[in-house]
Residue, then its C-alpha position, 0 to 999 in steps of 0.5 A: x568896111x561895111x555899108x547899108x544895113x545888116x540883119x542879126x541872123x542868128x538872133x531872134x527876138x520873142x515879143x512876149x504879147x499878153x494872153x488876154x490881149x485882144x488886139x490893137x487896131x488904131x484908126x487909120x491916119x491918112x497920108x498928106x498927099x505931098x509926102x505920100x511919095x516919099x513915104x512910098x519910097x521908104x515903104x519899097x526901100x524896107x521891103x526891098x531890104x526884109x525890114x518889112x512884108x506887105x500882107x496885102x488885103x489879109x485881115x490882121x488883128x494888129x495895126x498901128x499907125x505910121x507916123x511922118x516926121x520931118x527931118x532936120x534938112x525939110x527935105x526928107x522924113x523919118x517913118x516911125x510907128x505909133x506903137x501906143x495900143x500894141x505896147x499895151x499888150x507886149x510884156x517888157x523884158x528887162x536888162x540891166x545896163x552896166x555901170x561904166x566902172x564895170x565896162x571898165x573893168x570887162x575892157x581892162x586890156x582890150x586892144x581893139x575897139x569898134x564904133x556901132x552906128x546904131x541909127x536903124x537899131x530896131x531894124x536889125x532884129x528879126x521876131x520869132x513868129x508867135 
């Protein structure tokens, strides 16, 4: 079976970002010292695996802001992004869900049926350079 995390090889998402956008640079948040060791953790874990790149001390007209959530157990911490000022300037793409009667209908006679955790689904994608 399978274990940690996979990458869609073939499939590349395109982030549709607003030729009139300028840029979206948040104020830097500081770290709280007592979890800046866990949330190191996380960073070299998601570099290790290709979810993300260290760009260094290279200028970057895109920056937002991690934000440090405690998990159920107080013991880890869950890493999201503030993607508030970037989301401004990303045009939405639009799908549309089907309905349970048409799933029903596509899976009529269908045998075999998997389960997808898709705890880390965003992680799995990887963006066309712009």
């Amino acid at each position: 079976m399978f274990s940690g995390l996979g990458k869609l090889r073939r499939v590349k998402v395109k982030l549709h970002v607003d030729a009139d956008g300028k840029s979206a640079m948040q104020k830097q948040r500081r770290i709280s010292l007592p979890l800046k060791d866990k949330f190191d953790e996380i960073l070299d874990k998601r570099e290790e695996v290709d979810i993300i790149e260290d760009v260094g001390n290279k200028p970057t007209k895109w920056c937002s802001n991690v934000v440090l959530i405690p998990k159920e157990d107080g013991e880890n911490i869950r890493a999201n992004l503030d993607m508030t000022d970037a989301n401004k300037y990303i045009k939405r793409t639009t799908h549309a869900i089907p309905t349970l009667r048409e799933l029903e209908t596509r899976l009529n006679r269908d045998k075999y049926f998997s389960h997808l955790d898709m705890n880390n689904r965003y992680m799995l994608c990887n963006t066309q350079e712009t």
